[in-house]
DRENDO-1510 file (C-alpha; in Angstrom, 1 decimal, always signed):
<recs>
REC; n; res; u; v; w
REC; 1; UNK; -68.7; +79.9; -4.3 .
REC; 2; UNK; -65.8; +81.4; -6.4 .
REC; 3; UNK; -62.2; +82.4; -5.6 .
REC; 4; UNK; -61.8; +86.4; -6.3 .
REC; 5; UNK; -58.1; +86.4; -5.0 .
REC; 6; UNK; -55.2; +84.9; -4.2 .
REC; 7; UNK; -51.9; +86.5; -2.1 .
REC; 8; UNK; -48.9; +85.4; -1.2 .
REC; 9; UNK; -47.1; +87.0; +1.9 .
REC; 10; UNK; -43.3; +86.6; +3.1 .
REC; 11; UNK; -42.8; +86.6; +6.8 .
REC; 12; UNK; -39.2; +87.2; +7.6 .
REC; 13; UNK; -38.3; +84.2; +10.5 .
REC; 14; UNK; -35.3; +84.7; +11.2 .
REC; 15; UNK; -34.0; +80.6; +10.2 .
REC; 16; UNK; -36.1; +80.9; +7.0 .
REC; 17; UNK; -38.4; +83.6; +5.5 .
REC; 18; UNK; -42.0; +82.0; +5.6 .
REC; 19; UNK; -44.3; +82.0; +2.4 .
REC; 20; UNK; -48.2; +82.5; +3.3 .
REC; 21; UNK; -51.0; +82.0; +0.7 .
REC; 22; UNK; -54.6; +83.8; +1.3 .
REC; 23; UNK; -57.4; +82.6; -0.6 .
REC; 24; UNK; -60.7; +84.5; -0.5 .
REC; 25; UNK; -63.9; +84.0; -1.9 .
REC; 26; UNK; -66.6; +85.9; -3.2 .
REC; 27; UNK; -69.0; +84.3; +0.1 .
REC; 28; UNK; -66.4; +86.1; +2.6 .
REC; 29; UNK; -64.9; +82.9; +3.6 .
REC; 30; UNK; -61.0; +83.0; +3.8 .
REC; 31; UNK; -58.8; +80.0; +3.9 .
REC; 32; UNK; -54.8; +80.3; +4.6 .
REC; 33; UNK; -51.7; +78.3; +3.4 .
REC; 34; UNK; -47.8; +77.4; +3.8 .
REC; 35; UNK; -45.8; +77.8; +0.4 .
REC; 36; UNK; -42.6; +78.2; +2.2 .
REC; 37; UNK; -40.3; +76.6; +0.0 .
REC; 38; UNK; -37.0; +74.8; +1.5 .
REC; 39; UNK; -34.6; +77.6; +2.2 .
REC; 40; UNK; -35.8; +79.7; -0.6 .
REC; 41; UNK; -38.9; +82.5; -0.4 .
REC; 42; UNK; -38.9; +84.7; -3.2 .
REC; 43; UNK; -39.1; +82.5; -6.2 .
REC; 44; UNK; -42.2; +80.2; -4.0 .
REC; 45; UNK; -43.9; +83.8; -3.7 .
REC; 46; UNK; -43.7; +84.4; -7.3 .
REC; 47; UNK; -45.1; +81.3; -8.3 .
REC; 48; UNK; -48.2; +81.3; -6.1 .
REC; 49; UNK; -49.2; +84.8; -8.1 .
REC; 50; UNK; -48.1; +82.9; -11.4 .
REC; 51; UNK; -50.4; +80.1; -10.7 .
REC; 52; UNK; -53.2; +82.4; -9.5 .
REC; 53; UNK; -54.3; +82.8; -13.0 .
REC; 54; UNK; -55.2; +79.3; -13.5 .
REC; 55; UNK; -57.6; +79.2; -9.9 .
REC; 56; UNK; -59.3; +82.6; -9.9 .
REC; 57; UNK; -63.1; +82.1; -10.6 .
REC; 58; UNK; -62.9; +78.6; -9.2 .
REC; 59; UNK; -65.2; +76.8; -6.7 .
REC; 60; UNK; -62.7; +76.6; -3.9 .
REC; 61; UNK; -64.2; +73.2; -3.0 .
REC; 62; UNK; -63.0; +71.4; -5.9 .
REC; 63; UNK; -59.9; +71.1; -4.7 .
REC; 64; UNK; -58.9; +68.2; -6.6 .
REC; 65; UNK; -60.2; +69.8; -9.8 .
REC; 66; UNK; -57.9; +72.8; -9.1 .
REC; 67; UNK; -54.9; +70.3; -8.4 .
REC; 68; UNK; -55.3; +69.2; -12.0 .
REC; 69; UNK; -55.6; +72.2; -14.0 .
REC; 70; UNK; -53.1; +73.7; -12.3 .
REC; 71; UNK; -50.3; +69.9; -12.9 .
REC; 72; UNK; -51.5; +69.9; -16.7 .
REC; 73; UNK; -51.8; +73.5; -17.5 .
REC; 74; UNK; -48.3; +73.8; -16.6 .
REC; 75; UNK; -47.4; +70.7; -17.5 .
REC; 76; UNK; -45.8; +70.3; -13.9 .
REC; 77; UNK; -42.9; +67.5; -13.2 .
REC; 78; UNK; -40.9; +67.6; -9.4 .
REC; 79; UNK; -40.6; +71.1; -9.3 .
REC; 80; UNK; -40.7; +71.9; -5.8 .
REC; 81; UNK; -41.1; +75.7; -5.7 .
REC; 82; UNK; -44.5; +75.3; -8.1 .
REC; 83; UNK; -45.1; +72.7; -5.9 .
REC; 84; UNK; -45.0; +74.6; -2.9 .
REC; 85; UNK; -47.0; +77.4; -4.3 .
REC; 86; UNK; -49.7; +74.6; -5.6 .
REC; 87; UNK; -49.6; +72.9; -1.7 .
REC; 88; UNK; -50.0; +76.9; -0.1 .
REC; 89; UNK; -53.1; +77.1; -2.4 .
REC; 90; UNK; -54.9; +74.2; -1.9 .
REC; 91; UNK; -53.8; +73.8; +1.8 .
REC; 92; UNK; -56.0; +77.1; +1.3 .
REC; 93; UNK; -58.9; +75.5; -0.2 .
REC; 94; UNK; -58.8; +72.5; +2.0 .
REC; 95; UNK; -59.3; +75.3; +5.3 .
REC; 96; UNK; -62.2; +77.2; +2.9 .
REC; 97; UNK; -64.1; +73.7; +2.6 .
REC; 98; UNK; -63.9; +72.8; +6.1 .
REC; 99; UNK; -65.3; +76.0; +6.8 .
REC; 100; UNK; -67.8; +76.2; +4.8 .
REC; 101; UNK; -69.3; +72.8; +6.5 .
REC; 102; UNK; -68.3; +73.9; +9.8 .
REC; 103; UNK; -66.1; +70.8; +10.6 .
REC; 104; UNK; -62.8; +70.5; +11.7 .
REC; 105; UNK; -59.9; +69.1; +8.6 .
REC; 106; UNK; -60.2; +65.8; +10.1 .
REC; 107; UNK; -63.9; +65.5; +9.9 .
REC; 108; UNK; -62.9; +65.4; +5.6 .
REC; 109; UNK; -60.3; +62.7; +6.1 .
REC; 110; UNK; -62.2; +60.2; +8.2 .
REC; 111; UNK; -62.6; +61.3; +11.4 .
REC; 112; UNK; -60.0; +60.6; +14.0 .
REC; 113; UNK; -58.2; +57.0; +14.0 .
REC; 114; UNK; -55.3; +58.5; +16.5 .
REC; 115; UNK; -56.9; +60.3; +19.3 .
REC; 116; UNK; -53.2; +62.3; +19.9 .
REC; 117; UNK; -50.2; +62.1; +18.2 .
REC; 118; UNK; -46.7; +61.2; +19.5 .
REC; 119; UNK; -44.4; +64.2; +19.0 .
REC; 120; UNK; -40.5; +65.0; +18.0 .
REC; 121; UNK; -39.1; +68.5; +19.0 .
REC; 122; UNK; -36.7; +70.0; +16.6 .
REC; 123; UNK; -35.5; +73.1; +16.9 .
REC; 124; UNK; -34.1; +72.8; +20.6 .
REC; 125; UNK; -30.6; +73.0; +19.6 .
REC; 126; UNK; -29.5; +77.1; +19.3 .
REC; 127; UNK; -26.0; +77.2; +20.4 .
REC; 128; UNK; -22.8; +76.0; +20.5 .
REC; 129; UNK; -21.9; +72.5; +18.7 .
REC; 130; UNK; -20.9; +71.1; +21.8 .
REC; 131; UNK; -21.4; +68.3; +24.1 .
REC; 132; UNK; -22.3; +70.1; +27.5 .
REC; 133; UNK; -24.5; +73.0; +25.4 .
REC; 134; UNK; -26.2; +70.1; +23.5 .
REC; 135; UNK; -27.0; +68.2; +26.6 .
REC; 136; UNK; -28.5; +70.7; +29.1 .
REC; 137; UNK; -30.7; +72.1; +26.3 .
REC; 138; UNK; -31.8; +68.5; +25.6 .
REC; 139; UNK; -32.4; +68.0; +29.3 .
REC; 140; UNK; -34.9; +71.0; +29.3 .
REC; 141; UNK; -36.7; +70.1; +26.3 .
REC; 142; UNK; -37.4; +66.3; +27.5 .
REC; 143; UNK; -38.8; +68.3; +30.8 .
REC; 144; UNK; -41.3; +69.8; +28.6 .
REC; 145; UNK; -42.6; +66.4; +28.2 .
REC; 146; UNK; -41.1; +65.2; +25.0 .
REC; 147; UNK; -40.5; +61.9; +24.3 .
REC; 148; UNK; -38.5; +62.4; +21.4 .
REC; 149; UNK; -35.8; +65.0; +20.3 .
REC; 150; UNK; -33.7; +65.3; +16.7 .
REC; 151; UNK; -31.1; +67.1; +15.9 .
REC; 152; UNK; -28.0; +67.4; +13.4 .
REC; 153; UNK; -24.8; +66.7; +15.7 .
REC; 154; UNK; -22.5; +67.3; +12.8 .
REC; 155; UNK; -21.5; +70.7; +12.1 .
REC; 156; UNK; -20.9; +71.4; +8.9 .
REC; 157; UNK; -19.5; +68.2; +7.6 .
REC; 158; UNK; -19.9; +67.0; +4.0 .
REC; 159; UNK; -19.4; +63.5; +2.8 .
REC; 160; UNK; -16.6; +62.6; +5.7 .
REC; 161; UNK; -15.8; +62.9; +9.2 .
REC; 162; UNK; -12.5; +63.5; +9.9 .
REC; 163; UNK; -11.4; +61.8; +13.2 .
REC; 164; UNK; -11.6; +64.7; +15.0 .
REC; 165; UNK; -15.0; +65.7; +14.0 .
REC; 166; UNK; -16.4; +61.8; +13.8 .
REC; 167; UNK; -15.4; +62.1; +17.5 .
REC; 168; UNK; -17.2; +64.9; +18.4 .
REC; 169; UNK; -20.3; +64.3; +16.8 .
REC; 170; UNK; -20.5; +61.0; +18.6 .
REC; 171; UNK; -20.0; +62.9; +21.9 .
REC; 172; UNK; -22.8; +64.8; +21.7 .
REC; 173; UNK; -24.8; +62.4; +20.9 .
REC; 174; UNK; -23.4; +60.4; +24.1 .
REC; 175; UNK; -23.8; +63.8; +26.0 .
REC; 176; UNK; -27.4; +64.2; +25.5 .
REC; 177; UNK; -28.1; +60.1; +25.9 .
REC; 178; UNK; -26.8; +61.1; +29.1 .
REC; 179; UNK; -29.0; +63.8; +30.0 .
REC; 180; UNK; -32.1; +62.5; +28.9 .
REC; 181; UNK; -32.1; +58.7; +30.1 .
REC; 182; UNK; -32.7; +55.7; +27.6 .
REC; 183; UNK; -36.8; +56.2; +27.8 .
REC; 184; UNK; -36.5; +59.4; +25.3 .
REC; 185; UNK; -36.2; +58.8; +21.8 .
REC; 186; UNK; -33.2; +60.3; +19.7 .
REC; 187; UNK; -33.6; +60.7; +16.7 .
REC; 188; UNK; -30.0; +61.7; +14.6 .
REC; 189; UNK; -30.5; +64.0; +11.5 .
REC; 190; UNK; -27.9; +64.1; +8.9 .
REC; 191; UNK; -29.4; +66.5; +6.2 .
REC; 192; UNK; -28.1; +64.4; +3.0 .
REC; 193; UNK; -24.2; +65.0; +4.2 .
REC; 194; UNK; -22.5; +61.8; +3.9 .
REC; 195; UNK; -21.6; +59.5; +1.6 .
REC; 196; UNK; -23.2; +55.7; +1.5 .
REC; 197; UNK; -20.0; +54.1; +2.5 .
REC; 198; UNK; -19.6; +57.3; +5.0 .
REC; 199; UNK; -23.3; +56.8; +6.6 .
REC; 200; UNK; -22.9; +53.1; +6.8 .
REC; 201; UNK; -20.0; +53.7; +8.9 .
REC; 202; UNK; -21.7; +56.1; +11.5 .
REC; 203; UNK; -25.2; +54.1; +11.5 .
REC; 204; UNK; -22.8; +51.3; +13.4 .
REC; 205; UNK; -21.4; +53.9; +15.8 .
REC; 206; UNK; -24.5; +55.2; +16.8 .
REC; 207; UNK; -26.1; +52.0; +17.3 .
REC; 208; UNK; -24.5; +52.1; +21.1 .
REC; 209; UNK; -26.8; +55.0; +21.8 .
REC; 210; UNK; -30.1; +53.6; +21.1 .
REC; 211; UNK; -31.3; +56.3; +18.7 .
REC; 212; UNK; -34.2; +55.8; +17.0 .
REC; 213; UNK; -33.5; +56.6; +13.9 .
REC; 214; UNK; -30.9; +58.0; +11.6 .
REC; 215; UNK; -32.4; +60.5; +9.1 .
REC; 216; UNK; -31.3; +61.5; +5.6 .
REC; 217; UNK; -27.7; +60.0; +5.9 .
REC; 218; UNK; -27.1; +60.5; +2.3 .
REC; 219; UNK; -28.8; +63.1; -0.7 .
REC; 220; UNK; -32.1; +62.4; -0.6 .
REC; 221; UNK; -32.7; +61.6; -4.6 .
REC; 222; UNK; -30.3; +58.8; -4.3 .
REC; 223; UNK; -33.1; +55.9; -3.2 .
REC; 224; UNK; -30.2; +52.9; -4.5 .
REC; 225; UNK; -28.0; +55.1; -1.9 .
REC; 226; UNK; -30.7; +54.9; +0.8 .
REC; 227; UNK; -31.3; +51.6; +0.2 .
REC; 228; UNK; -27.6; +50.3; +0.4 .
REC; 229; UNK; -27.0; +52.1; +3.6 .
REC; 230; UNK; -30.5; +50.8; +4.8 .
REC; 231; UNK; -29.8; +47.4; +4.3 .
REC; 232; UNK; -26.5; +47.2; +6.1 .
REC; 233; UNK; -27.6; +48.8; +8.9 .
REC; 234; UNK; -29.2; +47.5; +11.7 .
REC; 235; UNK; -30.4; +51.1; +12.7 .
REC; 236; UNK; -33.5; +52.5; +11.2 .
REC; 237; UNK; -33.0; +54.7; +8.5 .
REC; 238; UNK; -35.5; +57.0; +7.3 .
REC; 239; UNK; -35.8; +59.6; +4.4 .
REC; 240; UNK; -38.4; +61.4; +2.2 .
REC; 241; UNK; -38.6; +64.6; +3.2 .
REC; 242; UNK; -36.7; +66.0; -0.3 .
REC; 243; UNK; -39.5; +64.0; -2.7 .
REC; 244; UNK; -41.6; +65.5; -4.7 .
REC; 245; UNK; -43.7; +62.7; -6.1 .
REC; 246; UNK; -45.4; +60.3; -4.9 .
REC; 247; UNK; -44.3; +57.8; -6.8 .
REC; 248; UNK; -40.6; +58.5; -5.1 .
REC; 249; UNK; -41.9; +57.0; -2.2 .
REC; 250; UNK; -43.1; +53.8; -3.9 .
REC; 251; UNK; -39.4; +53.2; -5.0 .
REC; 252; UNK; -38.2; +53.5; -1.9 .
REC; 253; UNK; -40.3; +51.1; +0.4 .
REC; 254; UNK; -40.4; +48.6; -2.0 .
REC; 255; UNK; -37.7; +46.5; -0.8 .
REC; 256; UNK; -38.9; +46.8; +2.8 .
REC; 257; UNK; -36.0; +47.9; +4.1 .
REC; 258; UNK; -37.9; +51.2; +5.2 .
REC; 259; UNK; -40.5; +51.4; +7.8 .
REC; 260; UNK; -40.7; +55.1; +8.4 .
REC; 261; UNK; -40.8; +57.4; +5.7 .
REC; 262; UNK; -40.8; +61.5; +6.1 .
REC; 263; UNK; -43.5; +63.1; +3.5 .
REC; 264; UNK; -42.9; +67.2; +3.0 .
REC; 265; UNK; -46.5; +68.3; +2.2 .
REC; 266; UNK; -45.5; +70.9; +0.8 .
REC; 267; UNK; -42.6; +69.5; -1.5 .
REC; 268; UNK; -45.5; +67.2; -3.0 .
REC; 269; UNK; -47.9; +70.0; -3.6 .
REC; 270; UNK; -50.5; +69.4; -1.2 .
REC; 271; UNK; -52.3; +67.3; +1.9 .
REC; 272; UNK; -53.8; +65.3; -0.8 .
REC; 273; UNK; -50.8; +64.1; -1.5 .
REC; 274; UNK; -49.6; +63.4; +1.6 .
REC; 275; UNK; -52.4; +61.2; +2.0 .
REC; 276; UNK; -51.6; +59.2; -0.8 .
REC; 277; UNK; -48.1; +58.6; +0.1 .
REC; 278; UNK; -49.7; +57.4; +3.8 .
REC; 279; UNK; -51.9; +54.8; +1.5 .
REC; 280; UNK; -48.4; +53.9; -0.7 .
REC; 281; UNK; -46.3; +53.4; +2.4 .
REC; 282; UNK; -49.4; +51.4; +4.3 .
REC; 283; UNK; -49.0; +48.6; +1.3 .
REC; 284; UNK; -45.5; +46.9; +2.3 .
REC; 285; UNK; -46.7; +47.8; +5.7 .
REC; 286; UNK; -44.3; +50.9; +6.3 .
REC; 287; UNK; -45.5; +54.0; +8.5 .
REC; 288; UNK; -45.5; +58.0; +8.3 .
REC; 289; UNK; -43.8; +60.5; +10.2 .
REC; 290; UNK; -44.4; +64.0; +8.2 .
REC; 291; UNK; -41.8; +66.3; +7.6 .
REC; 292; UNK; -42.7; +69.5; +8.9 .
REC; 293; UNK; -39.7; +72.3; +8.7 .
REC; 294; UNK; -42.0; +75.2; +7.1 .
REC; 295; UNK; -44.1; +77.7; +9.1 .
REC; 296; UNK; -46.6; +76.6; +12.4 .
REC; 297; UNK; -49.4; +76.6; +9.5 .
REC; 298; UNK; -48.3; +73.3; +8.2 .
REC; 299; UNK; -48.3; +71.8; +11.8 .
REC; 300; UNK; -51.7; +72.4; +12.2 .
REC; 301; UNK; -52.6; +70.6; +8.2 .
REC; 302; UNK; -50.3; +67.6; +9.4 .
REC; 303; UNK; -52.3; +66.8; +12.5 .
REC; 304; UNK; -55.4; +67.0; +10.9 .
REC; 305; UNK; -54.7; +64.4; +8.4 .
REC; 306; UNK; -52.2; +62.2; +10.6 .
REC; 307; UNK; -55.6; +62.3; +13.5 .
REC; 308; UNK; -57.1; +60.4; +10.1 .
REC; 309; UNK; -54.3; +58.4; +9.5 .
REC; 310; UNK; -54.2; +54.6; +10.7 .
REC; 311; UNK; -50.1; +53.9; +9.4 .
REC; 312; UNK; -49.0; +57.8; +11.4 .
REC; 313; UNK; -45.9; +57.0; +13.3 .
REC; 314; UNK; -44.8; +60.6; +14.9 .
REC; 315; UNK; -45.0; +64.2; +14.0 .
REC; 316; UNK; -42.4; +66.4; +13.9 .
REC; 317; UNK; -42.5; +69.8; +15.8 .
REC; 318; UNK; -40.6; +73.3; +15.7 .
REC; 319; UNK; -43.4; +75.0; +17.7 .
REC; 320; UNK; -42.0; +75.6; +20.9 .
REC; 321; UNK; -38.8; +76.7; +19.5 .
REC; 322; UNK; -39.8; +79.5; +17.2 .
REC; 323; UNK; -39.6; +83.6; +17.5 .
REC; 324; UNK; -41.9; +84.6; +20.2 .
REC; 325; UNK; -44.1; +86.3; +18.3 .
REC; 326; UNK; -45.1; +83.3; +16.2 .
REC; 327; UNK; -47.4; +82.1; +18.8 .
REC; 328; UNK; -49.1; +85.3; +18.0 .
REC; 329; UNK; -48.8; +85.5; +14.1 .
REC; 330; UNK; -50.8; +81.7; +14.3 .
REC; 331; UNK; -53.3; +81.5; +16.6 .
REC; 332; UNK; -54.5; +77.9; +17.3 .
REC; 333; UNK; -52.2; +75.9; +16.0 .
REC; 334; UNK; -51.5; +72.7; +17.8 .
REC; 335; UNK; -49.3; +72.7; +20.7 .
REC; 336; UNK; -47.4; +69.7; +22.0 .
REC; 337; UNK; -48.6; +68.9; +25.5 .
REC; 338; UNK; -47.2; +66.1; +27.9 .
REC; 339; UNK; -45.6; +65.0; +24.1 .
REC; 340; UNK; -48.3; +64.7; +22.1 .
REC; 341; UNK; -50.3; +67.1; +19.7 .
REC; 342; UNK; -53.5; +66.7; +18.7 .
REC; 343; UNK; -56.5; +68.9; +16.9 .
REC; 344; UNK; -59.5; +71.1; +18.0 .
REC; 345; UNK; -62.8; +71.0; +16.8 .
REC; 346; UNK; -62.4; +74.4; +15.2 .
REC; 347; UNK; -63.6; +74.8; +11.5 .
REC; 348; UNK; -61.3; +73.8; +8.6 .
REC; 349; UNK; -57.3; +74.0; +10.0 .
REC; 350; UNK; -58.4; +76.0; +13.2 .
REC; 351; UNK; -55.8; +78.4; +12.5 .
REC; 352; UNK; -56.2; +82.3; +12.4 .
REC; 353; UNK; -53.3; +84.1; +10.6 .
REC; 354; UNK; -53.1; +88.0; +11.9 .
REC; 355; UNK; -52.3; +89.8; +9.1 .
REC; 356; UNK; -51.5; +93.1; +11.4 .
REC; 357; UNK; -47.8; +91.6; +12.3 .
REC; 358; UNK; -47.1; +91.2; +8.1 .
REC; 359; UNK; -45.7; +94.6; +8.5 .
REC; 360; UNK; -43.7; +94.3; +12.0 .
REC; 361; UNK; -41.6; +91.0; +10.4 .
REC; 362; UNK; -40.6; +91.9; +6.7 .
REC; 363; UNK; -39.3; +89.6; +4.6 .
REC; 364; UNK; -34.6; +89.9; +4.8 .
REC; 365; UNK; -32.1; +88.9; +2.2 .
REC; 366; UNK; -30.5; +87.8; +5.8 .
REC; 367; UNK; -33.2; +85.1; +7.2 .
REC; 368; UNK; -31.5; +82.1; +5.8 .
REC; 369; UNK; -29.7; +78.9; +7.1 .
REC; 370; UNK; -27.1; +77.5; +5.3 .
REC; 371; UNK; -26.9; +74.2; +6.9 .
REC; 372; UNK; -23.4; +73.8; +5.5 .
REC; 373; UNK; -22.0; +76.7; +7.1 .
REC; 374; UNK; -19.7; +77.1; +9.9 .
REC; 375; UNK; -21.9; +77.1; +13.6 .
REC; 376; UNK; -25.4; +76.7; +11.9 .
REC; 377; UNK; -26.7; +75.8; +15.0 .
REC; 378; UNK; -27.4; +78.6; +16.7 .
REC; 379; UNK; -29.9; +79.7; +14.2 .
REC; 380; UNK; -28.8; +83.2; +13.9 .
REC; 381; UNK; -29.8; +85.3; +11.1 .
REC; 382; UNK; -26.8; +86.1; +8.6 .
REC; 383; UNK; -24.8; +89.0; +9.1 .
REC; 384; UNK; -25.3; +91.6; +7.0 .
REC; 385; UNK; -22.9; +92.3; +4.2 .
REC; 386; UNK; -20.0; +93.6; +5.6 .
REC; 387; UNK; -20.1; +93.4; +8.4 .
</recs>
């Protein structure tokens, strides 16, 4: 079997463009893949048809094989948009091999250690940043049968909270402890806004709402900052969904102050590697709860190695939150039930992309997030200029 072509498609979501990679084979088998890179699309597009060159001709099965040409031919470090294109390939190849034997992802990985998998919705939150609008969403999603819910209750907020603004992000986290009851786990996301001294700060004012965890207090690349603000806190801190290596993750659990950590397949360059970071945080005895923030694609690839995974803590979700028409785009990816996600039996990722709706959702200069920007939280697509 031989790869004839690989394409990259941008699918304009209106919170981030999504970045699709279609491998085919010369046997008519087709696999698909997630390159969506971050809040960026274009440059992840260009990349997969840059690294094309390198794969075509290929056995799609050596997948490992592939990885490596592709990191020494060129001579990849922690880029994450190569990266991305290199995890929508092989995600690719991965769905192609499990194909071709007519067993589900899972089957290559093991088998299944977790029969279901605990799930975190995220995504919930489109409207105004405040307390009463937080909490009746929250209240609605937790009737869906979630167990867990994260969101980001502080605006656009860099590096400080002034009084004002300390006080109402604590109230909406109050609001929705409220509405929920103590039995549902929150889980507070800061995406990399504070400073250490900052985060330490709020990790002892949330402490009085029971959250689970507080995620990505400060940037992501500073593991001495992660690891100061871990250690004074006796809230759980978690981080990791920024790394691109492996070896990032070593660094960070081994002081043991981390017993979470948040793998981005697709910021590492594959499921291969998320499955090595599983094996490095599994040494010091430290768990995995995968990033998952790209397109419904990469829900369905983090099941299918988390069903194989013994150290899986909980997967996070957008799923039910998306466009409408996403549920149609994807067809059979996993969907949260009573919670919990879990795989089917289908071949390889079980997913079928329809191409047909490519046309109907075009990629726009105007389907970007700016998590720094002024009411973020509704998730609307940017205006247009001038408007």
């Amino acid at each position: 079997m031989r790869i004839t072509s690989i394409e990259a498609f941008v699918v304009g979501n209106p919170w981030k463009n999504w970045v699709l990679v279609k491998v085919s084979t010369d046997e008519g088998l087709h696999g698909g893949g997630d390159a969506t890179c971050g809040l960026s699309s274009q440059p992840a597009a260009a990349a997969v048809r840059e690294i094309r060159r390198i794969c075509l001709g290929r056995d799609p099965r050596d997948i490992e094989a592939l990885w490596d040409s592709v990191h020494k031919g060129l001579y990849l470090s922690a880029n994450g948009i190569l990266l991305s294109a290199l995890a929508g390939i092989t995600t690719a190849c991965w769905d192609i091999l499990g194909k071709s034997l007519g067993v589900p992802l899972f089957t290559l990985f093991g088998g299944r250690v977790n029969p279901k998998l605990r799930a975190y919705a995220n995504g919930w939150y489109q409207g105004p940043r405040e307390p009463v609008a937080f909490a009746e969403r929250a209240s609605s999603v937790a009737a869906m049968g979630y167990t867990a819910l994260k969101f980001d209750p502080f605006g656009s907020n860099y590096r400080f909270l002034d009084r004002a603004e300390r006080r109402r992000s604590l109230d909406i986290v109050a609001a929705v402890r409220r509405a929920v009851g103590d039995d549902v786990g929150l889980l507070i996301e800061a995406h990399d806004r504070f400073t250490v001294a900052e985060a330490i700060r709020l990790a002892s004012e949330l402490e009085e709402f029971g959250c689970e965890w507080l995620e990505a207090p400060v940037w992501s690349e500073d593991i001495p900052g992660l690891r100061a603000v871990a250690r004074a806190s006796r809230m759980r801190i978690v981080a990791g969904e920024r790394f691109s290596t492996p070896r990032q993750f070593a660094d960070l659990v081994a002081d043991g102050h981390f017993d979470v950590v948040q793998p981005e397949y697709v910021e590492l360059g594959g499921i291969a590697r998320l499955r090595e970071v599983a094996a490095i945080a599994d040494a010091p005895g430290a768990t995995v709860a995968p990033h998952n923030a790209r397109c419904p694609l990469s829900t369905a690839a983090n099941v299918h190695v988390m069903m194989a995974t013994r150290n899986f803590y909980i997967q996070e979700t957008f799923d039910d939150f998306h466009v409408p028409w996403a549920r149609d785009l994807f067809q059979g990816v996993p969907r949260a039930k009573d919670g919990f996600l879990w795989a089917t039996e289908a071949p390889g990722l079980g997913v079928d992309v329809n191409e047909a709706l490519f046309e109907q959702h075009p990629y726009s200069e105007h389907h970007f997030m700016n998590l720094f920007a002024e009411g973020w939280e509704k998730r609307n697509a940017a205006p247009a200029a001038g408007a």
